[in-house]
N, C-alpha and C positions, 0 to 999 in steps of 0.2 A: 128359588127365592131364598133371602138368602134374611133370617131375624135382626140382625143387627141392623140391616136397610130397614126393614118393617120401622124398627123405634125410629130411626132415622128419618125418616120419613113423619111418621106418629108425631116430631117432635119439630119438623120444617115450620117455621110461621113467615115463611113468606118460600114462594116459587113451588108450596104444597101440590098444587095439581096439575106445572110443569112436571115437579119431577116424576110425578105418577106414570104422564103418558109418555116421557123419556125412559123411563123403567123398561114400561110393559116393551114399547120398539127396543131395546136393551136385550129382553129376556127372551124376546122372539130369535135373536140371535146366534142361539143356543150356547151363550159363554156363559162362565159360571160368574156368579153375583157374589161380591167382598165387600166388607165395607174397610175402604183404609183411607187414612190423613181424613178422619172423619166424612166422606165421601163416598157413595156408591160408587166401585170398581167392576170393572167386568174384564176379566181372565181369560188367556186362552192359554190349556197347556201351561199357567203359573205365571206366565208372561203377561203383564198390564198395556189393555188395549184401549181403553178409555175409561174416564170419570165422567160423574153427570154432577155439576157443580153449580153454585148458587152466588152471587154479587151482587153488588149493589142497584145496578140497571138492569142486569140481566141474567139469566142464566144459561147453560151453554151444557152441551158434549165436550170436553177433552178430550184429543186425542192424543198418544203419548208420542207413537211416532207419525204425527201429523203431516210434518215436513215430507215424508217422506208419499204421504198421497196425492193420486191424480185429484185434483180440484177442479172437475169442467163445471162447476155451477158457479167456483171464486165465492166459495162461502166460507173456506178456512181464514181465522184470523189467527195471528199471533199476539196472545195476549200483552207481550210486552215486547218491545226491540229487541231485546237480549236474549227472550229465547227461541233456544238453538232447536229444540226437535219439535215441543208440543205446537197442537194447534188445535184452535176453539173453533163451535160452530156455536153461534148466541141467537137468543129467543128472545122473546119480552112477554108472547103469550100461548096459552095452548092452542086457538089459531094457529099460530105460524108454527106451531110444531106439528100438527095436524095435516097441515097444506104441505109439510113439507118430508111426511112418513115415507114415501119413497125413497124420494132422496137421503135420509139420513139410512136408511134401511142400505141402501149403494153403498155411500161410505163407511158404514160398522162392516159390512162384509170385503169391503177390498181394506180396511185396515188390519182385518181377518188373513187376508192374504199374505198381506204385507210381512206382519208376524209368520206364518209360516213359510216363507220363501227366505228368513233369516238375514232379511235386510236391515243392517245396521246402518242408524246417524252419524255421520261423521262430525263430531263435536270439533270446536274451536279450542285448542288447548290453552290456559290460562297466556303461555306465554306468546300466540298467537295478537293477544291484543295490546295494542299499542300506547301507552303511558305518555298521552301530551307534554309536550313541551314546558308548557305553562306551569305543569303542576308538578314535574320534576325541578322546575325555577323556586316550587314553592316549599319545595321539601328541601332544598339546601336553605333555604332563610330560619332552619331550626337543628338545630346540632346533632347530627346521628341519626337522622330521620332518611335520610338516601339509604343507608347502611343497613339500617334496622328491617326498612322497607323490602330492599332485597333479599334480606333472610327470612322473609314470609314465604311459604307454602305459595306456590302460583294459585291456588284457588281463593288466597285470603286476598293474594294480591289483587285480582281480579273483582274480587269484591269491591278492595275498596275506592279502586279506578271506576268501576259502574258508579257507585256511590258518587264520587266528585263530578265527574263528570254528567251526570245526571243533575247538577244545581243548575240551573238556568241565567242566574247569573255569577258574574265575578268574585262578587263579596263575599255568596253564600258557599261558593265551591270551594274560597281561602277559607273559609269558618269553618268547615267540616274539615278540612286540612287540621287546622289549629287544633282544633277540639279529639281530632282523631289520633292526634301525635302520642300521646299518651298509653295508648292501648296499643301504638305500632311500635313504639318504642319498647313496651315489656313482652314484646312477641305475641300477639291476641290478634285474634281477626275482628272484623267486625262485629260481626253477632257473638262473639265467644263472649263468656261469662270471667 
């Protein structure tokens, strides 16, 4: 057990006695207990084999190389489209975590595996995904913006095609354009400072 979890915990106001008995199925595992990106982690060998994480509906297991487990129960989700390895199992109560001690017990131990059989995700490389149409239409309607764009780092690039592409509509995907010009234009990613 690992103090930093303890306050971690001490200090959850909401999913307090999920994360408890996600812990203790954690700790029966025999991986060692971290806390990092403010998250109980559990290690094997230094290697990150899941988090046990907190949201707004629910809370959940991460698993890091998720993708890469058998799922015969089709309980892993992928928290978001885009990503490529992790994969969640979510809760909403300690019932269903309860009901579901076996099972999670199966997959923290063949994620176990996983890591030690030195199976790598094969990631999507930035340049792998494909820059619509539309929005290269939209990057020549401002001067140096095609050009600039291309001299970003493929992970900035990447970002910021998720980003556009990710507006649901027209107007707002052109607006994030507009607004984004600026920061691609002085070579900045999105999140850069």
């Amino acid at each position: 057990m690992n103090r930093k979890v303890d306050i971690f915990l001490s200090k959850a106001t909401k999913w307090q006695e999920e994360f408890e008995v996600l812990r203790e199925i954690a700790l029966e595992s025999g991986l060692t207990e971290e806390l990092k990106w403010g998250q109980p982690c559990y290690t094997f060998n230094g290697a990150n084999i899941f988090l046990i994480g907190g949201f707004k509906n629910y809370c959940a297991l991460l698993f890091m190389k998720g993708v890469l487990l058998d799922d015969p129960k089709a309980i892993l989700i992928a928290q978001t489209e885009n990503v490529q390895s992790g994969r969640q199992i979510r809760f909403t109560s300690v019932q269903e975590i309860n009901k579901m001690r076996k099972t999670l017990k199966a997959y923290i131990s063949h994620a176990i595996e996983v890591e030690r059989s030195g199976k790598k995700v094969e990631m999507k490389k930035s340049a792998d995904f494909v820059i619509p149409a539309e929005i290269t239409a939209e990057f020549k309607k401002i001067s140096g913006l095609s050009a600039a764009f291309k001299k970003l780092t493929p992970g900035r690039q990447r970002a910021y095609v998720l980003y556009f592409t990710s507006a649901k509509q027209l107007k707002t995907r052109d607006s994030r354009i507009r607004s984004s010009a600026p920061r691609i234009l002085s070579g900045k990613g999105l999140n850069d400072e």
